[in-house]
N, C-alpha and C positions, 0 to 999 in steps of 0.2 A: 384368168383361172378362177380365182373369188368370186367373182358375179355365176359364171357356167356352176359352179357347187350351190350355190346360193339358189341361183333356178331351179339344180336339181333338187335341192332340201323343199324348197315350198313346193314342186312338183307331187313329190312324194306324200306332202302333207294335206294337200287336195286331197288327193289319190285314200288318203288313210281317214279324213274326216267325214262326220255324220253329213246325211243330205238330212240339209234346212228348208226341203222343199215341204209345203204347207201348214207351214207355221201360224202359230196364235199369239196376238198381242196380248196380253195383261197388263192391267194398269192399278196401279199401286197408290194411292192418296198420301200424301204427305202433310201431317200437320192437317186435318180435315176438322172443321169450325174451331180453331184454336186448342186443340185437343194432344195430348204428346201422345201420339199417335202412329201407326200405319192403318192404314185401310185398303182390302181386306188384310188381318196380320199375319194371316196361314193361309197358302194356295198350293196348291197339285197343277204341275203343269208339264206339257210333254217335252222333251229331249229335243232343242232347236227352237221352241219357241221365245215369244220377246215380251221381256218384261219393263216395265216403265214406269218409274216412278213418278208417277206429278205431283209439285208443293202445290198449295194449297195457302198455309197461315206460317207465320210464324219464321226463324231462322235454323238450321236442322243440316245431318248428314244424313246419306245414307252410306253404310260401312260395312262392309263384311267381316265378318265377328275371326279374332286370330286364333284359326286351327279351328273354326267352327265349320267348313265348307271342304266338300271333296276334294279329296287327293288330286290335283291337276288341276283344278278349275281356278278361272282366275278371280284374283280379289280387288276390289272395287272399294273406294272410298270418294265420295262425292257431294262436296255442299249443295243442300237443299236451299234456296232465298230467291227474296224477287228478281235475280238477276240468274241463278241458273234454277231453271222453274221445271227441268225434265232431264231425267238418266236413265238411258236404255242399256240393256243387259240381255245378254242370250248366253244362255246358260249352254256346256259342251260335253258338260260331265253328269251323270246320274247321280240323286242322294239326295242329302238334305243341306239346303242353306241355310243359316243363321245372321241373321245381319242387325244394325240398331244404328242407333242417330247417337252420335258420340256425347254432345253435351246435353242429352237427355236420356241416356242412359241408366244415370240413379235412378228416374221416374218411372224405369219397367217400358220405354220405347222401343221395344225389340220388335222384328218380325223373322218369318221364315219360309219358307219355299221348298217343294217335296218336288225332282226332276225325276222323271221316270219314263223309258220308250214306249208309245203306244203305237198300235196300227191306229192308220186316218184311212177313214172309209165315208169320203163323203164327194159333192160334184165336182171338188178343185182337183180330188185326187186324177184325176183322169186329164189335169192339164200336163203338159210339157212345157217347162221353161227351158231355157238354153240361155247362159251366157258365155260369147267367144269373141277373140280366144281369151281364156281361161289357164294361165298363169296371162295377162294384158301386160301392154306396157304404155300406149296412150290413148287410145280409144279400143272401147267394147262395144258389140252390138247386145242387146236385150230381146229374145223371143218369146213370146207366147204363141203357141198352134191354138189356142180355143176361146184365150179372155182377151180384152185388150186392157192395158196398161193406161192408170190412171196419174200414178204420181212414182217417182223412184228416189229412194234417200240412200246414200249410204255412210255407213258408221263404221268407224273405226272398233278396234278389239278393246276399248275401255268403255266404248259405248258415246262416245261422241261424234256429231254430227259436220258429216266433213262436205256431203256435198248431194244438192236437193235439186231433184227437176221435176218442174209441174208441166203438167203437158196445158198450153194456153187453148190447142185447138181440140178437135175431138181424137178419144183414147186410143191410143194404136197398139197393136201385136210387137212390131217390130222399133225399137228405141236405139237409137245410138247417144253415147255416153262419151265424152272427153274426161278422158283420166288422166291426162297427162301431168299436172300438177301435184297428185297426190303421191308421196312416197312411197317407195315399196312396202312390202308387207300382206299382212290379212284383214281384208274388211267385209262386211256384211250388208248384202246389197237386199235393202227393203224393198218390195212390191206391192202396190195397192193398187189392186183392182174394183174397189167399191164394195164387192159380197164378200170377199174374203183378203188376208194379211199371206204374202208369202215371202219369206226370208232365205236367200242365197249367200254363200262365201263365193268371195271375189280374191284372187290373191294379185297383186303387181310386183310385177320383178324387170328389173331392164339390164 
């Protein structure tokens, strides 16, 4: 009876969440030639797309600031070092973010982030992705009807990286995906097709 509710809830929460279809990477510098730092430290960027921080120099977080980020969105705290060198974030909610590197904080290491819905009018709009089925439980298929499929990662909802397939031979439409490993929940299924970044939710329930 728990698992059938639990299907139903993330059913529902597909069903009510934004499409992350043709989304845009941003990348974010951390620490950029020994500088306490973000780089760029203000960005506008659309509702579903993926931000990324990459270090750079130095030892750093990045953090989001308390009660400085919209109502609902989730907050992130993440060490920056040569050991974790990149933190991805997809923003779900409209507004303004506020974030900073904790122990550089006094030094004015803040950055921020302005999310807001745009129409996308350009050639990826006109693709179709399809992943199914969709609530999965141990393998997904991946379509594309127009691109073919270069690389697929997916990230968990703090933004870590749970599980990456490179395609060894040439790019295909069609990808199948073994997820059986990965616990329930909501992840965000990255697509790289060379010209353009497209970001999907993936939810697993069994």
């Amino acid at each position: 009876m728990k698992k059938k509710l639990l299907f139903a809830i993330l059913i529902i929460v597909v069903g009510l969440s934004t499409n992350f279809s043709f989304a845009t990477t941003h990348t974010i510098v951390v620490g950029p030639s020994s500088t306490m730092t973000f780089s760029p430290a203000t960005l506008n960027v659309a509702l579903g797309d993926t931000i990324i921080w990459s270090w750079s120099t130095g030892s750093h977080t990045t953090t989001s600031d308390n009660g400085g980020i919209p109502a609902g969105a989730a907050t992130w705290d993440q060490v920056m070092d040569g050991t974790h060198t990149s933190f991805m974030y997809v923003p779900t909610v409209n507004g303004v973010y506020h974030y900073h590197c904790t122990p550089h904080l006094s030094m004015g290491m803040v950055g921020t982030f302005t999310v807001a819905t745009v129409s996308v009018n350009s050639v990826e709009s006109n693709t179709r992705i399809t992943i199914t089925p969709n609530p999965a439980t141990t393998n997904v298929s991946v379509r594309s009807d127009a691109y073919a499929i270069k690389s697929v990662n997916i990230y968990n909802q703090i933004g870590a990286l749970v599980y990456a397939y490179n395609i060894s031979r040439a790019p295909s439409n069609n990808i199948r995906l073994d997820v059986g490993n990965l616990p329930c929940g909501i992840y965000f299924v990255r697509l790289d097709f060379g010209e353009f970044i497209n970001t999907q939710k993936l939810v697993i329930a069994r």
